[in-house]
Each structure stands twice: as structure tokens, then as C-alpha cells.
C-alpha positions in Angstrom: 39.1 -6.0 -1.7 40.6 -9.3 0.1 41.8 -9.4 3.6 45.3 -9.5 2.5 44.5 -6.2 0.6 42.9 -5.0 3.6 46.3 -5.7 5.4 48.8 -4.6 3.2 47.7 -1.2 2.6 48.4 -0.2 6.3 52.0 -1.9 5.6 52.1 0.2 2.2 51.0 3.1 4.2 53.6 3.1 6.7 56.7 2.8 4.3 55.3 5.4 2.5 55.0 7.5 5.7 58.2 6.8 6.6 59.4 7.2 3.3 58.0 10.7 2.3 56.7 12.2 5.5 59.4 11.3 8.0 62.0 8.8 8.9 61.2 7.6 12.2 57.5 6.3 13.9 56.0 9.2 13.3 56.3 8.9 9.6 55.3 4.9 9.9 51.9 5.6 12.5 50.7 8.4 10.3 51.4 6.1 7.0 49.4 3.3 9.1 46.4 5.6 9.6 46.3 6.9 6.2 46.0 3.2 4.9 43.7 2.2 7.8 41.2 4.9 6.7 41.6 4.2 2.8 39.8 0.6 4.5 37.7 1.7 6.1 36.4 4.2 3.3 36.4 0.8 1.3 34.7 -1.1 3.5 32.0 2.1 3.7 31.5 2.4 0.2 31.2 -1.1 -0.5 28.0 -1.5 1.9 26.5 2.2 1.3 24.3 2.5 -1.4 25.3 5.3 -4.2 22.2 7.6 -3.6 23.1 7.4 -0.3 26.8 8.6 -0.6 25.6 11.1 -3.4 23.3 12.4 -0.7 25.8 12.8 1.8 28.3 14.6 0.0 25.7 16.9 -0.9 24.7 17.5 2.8 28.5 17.6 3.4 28.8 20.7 0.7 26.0 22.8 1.9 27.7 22.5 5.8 30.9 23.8 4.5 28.2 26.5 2.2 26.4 27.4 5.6 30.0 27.6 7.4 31.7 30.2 4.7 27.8 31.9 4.9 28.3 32.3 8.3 32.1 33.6 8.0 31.2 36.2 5.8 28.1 37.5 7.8 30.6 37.7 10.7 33.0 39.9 8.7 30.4 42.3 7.5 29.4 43.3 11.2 32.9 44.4 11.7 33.0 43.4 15.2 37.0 42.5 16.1 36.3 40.2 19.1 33.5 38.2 17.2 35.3 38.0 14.3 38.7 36.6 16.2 36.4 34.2 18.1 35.0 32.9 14.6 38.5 32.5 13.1 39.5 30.7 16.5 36.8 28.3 16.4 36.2 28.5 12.2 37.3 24.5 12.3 35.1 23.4 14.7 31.7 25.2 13.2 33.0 23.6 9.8 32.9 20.3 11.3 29.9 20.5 13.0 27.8 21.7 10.2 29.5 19.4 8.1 28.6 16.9 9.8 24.9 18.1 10.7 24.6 18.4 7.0 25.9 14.7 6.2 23.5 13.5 8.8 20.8 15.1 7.6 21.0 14.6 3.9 21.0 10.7 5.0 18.3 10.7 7.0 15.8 12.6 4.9 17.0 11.6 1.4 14.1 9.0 1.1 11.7 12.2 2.0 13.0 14.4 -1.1 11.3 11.6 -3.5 8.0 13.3 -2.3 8.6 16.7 -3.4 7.1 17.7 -6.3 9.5 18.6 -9.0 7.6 20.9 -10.1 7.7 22.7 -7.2 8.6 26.4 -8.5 6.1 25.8 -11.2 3.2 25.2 -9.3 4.1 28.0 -6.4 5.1 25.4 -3.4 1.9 23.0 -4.0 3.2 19.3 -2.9 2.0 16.1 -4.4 0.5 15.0 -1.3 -3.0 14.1 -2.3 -1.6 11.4 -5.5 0.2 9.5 -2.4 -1.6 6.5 -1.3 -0.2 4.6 1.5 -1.1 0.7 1.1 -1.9 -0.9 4.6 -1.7 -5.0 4.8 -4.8 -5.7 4.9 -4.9 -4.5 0.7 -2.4 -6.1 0.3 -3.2 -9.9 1.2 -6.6 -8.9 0.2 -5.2 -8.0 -3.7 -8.2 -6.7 -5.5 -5.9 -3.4 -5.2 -3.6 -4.7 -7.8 -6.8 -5.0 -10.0 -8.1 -2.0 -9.6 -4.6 -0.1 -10.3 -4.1 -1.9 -13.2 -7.3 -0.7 -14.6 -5.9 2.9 -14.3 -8.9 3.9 -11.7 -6.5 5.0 -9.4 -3.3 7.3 -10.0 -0.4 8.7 -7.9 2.2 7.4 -6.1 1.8 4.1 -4.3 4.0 4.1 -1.0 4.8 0.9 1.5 6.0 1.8 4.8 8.8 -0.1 5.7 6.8 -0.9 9.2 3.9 -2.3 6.8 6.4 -4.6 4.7 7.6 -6.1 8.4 4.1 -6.9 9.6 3.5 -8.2 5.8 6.4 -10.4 6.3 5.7 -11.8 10.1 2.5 -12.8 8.5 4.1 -14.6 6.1 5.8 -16.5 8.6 3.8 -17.1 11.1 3.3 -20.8 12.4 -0.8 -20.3 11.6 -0.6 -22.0 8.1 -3.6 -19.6 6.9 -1.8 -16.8 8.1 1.5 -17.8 6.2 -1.1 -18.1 3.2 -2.0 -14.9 3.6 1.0 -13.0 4.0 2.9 -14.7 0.9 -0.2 -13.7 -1.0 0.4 -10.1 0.5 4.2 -10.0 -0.4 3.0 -11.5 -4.3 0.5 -8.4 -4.6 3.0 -6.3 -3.9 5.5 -8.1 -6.2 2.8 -7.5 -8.8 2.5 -3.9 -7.7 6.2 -3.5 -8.3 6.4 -5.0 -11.3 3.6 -3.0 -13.5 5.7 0.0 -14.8 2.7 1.9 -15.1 2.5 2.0 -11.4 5.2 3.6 -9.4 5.3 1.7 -6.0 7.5 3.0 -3.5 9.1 1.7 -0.2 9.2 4.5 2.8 11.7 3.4 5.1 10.5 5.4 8.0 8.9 4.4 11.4 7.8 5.8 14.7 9.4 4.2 17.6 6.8 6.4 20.1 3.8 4.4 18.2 3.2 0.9 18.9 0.1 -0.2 16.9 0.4 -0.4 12.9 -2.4 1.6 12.3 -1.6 4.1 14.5 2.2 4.7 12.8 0.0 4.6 9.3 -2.4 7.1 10.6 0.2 9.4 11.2 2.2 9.4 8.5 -0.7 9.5 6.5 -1.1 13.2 7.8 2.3 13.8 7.9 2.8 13.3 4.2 -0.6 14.5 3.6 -1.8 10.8 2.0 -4.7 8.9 1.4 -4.2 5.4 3.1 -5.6 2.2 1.0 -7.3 -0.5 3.1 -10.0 -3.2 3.9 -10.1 -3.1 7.3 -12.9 -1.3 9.3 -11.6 -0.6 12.6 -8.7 1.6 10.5 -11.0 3.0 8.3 -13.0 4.5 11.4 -9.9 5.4 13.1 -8.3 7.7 10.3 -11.5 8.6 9.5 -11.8 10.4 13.1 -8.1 11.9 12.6 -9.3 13.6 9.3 -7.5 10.8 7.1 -8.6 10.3 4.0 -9.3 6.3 3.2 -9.6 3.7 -0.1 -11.7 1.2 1.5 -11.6 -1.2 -1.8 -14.9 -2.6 0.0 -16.8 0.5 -0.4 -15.6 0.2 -3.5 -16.3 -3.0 -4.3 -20.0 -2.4 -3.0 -20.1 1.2 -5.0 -19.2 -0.5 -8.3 -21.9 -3.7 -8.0 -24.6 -3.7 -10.8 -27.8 -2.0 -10.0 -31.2 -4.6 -9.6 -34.6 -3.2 -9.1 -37.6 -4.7 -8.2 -39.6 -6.6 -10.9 -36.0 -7.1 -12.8 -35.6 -10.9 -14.0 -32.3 -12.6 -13.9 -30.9 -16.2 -14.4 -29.1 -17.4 -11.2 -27.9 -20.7 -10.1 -29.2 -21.8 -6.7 -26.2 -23.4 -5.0 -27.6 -24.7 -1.4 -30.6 -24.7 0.9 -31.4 -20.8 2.6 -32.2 -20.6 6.1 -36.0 -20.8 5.8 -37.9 -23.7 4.7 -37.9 -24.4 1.2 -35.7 -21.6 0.7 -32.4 -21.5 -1.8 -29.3 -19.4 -2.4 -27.6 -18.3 -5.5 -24.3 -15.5 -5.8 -24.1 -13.3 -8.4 -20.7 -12.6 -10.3 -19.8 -10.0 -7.6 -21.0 -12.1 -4.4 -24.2 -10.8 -4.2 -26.5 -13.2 -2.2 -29.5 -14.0 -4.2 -32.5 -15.8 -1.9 -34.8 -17.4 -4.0 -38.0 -18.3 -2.4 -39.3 -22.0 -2.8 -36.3 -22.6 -4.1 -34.9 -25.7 -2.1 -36.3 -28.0 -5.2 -34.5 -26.2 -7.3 -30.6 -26.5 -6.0 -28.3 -27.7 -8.7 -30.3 -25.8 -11.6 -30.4 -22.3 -13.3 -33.8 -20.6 -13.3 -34.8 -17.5 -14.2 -36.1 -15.3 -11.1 -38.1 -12.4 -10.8 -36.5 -9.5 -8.4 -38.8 -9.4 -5.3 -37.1 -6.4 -2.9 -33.5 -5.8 -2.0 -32.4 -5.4 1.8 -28.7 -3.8 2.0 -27.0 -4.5 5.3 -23.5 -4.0 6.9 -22.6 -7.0 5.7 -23.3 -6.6 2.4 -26.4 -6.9 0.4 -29.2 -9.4 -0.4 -31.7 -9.5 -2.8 -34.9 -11.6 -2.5 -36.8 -13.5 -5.5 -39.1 -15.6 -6.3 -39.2 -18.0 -9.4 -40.9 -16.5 -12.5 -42.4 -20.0 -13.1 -44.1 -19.4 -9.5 -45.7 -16.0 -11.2 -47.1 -18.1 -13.5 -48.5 -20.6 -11.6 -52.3 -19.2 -10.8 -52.6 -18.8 -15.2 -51.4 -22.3 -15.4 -54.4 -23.1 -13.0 -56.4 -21.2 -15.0 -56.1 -22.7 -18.1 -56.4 -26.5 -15.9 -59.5 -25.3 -14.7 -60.9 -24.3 -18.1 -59.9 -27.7 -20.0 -61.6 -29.4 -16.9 -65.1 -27.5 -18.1 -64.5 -29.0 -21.7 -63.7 -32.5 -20.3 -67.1 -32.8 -19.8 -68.7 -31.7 -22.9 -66.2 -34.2 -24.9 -67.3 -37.1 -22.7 -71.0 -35.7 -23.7 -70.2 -35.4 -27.2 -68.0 -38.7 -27.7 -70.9 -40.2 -25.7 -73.3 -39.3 -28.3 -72.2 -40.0 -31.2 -71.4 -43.5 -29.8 
């Protein structure tokens, strides 16, 4: 609707007032306010969302339901004075529930996605434990999208709206590494969203008393009875404490790394110098540090290793090894010394015949 629109139907309005409703300014203001609210309805509607208009007519039928449930309750106590008070004020209690019933309905409609729909079926049980709340820190981190598309994880995947913000102050901060970061964050979740296999959700809802991020998570975590997804440590120890359930996709990384024993023999490539002497390092597929003892000649080639011992620490874990050429080395001297013996007894024998 233009802005001439938007002025003409007040103008339309008023004839019509005065036209059909009364000839004189009584007929023309109440015309006007017709058309000014017709508007402002359009205006309303244009910017509102339909679920969100669905949802508060609904709330708007069950105030008037609760208002009539009311009136009738009144009338079957057949008390005279209550019941005249209740007709005296029947307009009022119609608006307000009305209106507590719009309200509501708009508030909480982004909640009724988390009820189970299944709900008389399965005697009240909630789908609380398939939500999984995804914190930042999975997010720029994005083995997460990984992992979901391998189907290891189900349920519903849910973005606090507070999440998305910090996600997107990251994404511009001034820090270039930062800004790196966070547009990585805001493509995992593009990703996220864009696998239909993988319903992604975002919660607008926040908690104005909380200040910290993980704090708001933590809590709606056991509000909505959720499992919250994330890398970082001090969260994981924090909901931990609370009785939150948590996806570290680090203890996951580390649970899902492939098993080496001692004595097992691998091929690695030793990268750079360790920090002993004469010392190299290697990675395996998965970032496993490999030390490789006497192994500083050997950077820039792939040799095959023998697994010496393994040390896990909070870092992560490191295996040690030592070449399997090295385990060879004292047979090698073996055999040296044993063609020395015969050196002699061919100089002997090429010395006699001559």
C-alpha cells in the first residue's frame, strides 16, 4: 500500500461515516478512525510474520474461551450479586484475557516447536534429550558439521539467538583472525541449515538477568532439558558442575583416534626437529604427535617406525618411536663383524695360491 493509499482511506472513511453513520463530525471522526485503523492493521500485517499472526489469533480465541468458561462457572453458583458484577464488568475480563492470551501465544510460540507431537502418545514424555544447543565455539570450530553429516548425532539442533549475536560480533570484529573466525562460524552454520537431513533451529530467546554467554547457555540448557555442543573447556566444566549434559567434539575427536600399541610399526613422515637432540616429529592423519628418536637425519623422508610407549596428556597425546632400521642396527654389526673374520682367511687364501 502507497502513502497516498495510506491517506485516502481515512478520506474514504469519513464520507463513508458521514455518509451511512451520521451527517455531521461525528459521522466524518468515526469514518476517519475506521480507515486509520484499516492502516494501521496494514501496516501490522505487512511487518508480522504469518505464524506469528496465526499464533495470536489463537491466543486471542482461547481468552474469549477462558472468558465465556468463566461466565458460565459464575452462573452455575447462582449467586445474584456475583453474577451482576460479572455481567457489569463481562467486557473488561474479555479484554484482558484476550489480550493476556494474544500476548502469550506471541511470546511462547517459538517454545511450542519443542513439544513433542507425540505428546498423548508417549504419556507427556518431552523431546528434551534429542535437543542439542550449539555454542560458538562448534561452530567456528566446524568439525560439528562433519560429524552430523555422518548421521552420529540425531535430534534437533537449536541456535540461541544470543549465540548467533556473539557469532556475528566475531565476525566483525576489527581482529582480522577473529573476523576469520566468525565468518567461518556463520558458514558452518549455513552448512548446518542447508543439509535437510538435519533440522537446525534458531531460539529467539535470551536472559537479560545473565550477562556471560555461557551462563544464558547453561541455563537454557536445563531449562529445555538439552545437551549443549561445544569445544571450549571452561564451559564444558561449568555445565558439567550444573548437571548439564556436554558434546565436547574434542573428547570426541580424542575417543574416535586409532588405537597404537607398543611394538606396532607405522610409516610416518618426520616433518621438523623435536625438542631433544637429534630428535624428529611426524603427525598422524588425526594430529597425533609422533616423536621419533634419532630422527633429526631423517626430516623430509618417510620411514617406517617401531611404537616405543605412548604418553597421553591434557593436551593431547604423543607417542614415542624409534626407527626400525635402528632395531636393526646391532645384526647389521653382526654380520660386519663376521665378514671381518673371513677377510682374513681370503687374504690367506688369495695369498697362497699366489
Amino acid at each position: 500500500m502507497s502513502y497516498i493509499t495510506w491517506a485516502l482511506v481515512p478520506i474514504l472513511g469519513a464520507c463513508l461515516g458521514y455518509y451511512f453513520y451520521a451527517r455531521g463530525w461525528q459521522g466524518i471522526i468515526c469514518g476517519a478512525l475506521v480507515g486509520a485503523v484499516v492502516v494501521a492493521c496494514e501496516l501490522y500485517f505487512e511487518r508480522v510474520p504469518l505464524d506469528t499472526m496465526i499464533a495470536a489469533l489463537i491466543g486471542v480465541i482461547l481468552g474469549l474461551v477462558t472468558a465465556k468458561l468463566i461466565d458460565w462457572a459464575i452462573l452455575q453458583t447462582d449467586n445474584a450479586s456475583l453474577y451482576a458484577w460479572a455481567q457489569r464488568y463481562n467486557l473488561p475480563i474479555k479484554v484482558v484475557l484476550s489480550y493476556l492470551g494474544f500476548m502469550i501465544s506471541v511470546r511462547k510460540k517459538e517454545e511450542l516447536e519443542l513439544l513433542d507431537r507425540d505428546l498423548i502418545l508417549k504419556g507427556g514424555r518431552r523431546k528434551g534429550g534429542d535437543i542439542k544447543l550449539l555454542d560458538t565455539s562448534a561452530l567456528i570450530d566446524g568439525r560439528i558439521a562433519d560429524v552430523c553429516e555422518t548421521k552420529f548425532l540425531s535430534g534437533v539442533f537449536m541456535v540461541p539467538q544470543f549465540v548467533l549475536k556473539e557469532l556475528q560480533a566475531v565476525a566483525d570484529s576489527g581482529d582480522s583472525q577473529k573476523r576469520t573466525a566468525g565468518r567461518r562460524g556463520l558458514e558452518i552454520l549455513a552448512r548446518l541449515q542447508d543439509n535437510a537431513d538435519i533440522p537446525v533451529k534458531i531460539f529467539d530467546k535470551d536472559y537479560p538477568g545473565l550477562s556471560e554467554v555461557d551462563l544464558k547457555l547453561t541455563e537454557m540448557a536445563k531449562e529445555l532439558h538439552a545437551k549443549i555442543v561445544t569445544t571450549d573447556f571452561n564451559l564444558n566444566k561449568v555445565a558439567a558442575v550444573q548437571g548439564v549434559t556436554v558434546l565436547n567434539v574434542n573428547d570426541l575427536a580424542s575417543a574416535v583416534k586409532s588405537v597404537v600399541l607398543p611394538g606396532q610399526s607405522m610409516a610416518v613422515f618426520v616433518v621438523k626437529e623435536g625438542k631433544e637432540s637429534d630428535q624428529g616429529v611426524a603427525y598422524l592423519d588425526d594430529g597425533t604427535m609422533v616423536v621419533v628418536e634419532d630422527g633429526r637425519k631423517l626430516i623430509g623422508r618417510r620411514v617406517d617406525v617401531s611404537v616405543a610407549s605412548i604418553l597421553q596428556t591434557s593436551a593431547g597425546r604423543m607417542i614415542f618411536t624409534r626407527p626400525k632400521d635402528r632395531d636393526k642396527g646391532p645384526d647389521k654389526h653382526t654380520d660386519s663383524g663376521d665378514h671381518s673374520k673371513e677377510h682374513p682367511n681370503n687374504e690367506r687364501r688369495g695369498h697362497h695360491n699366489h
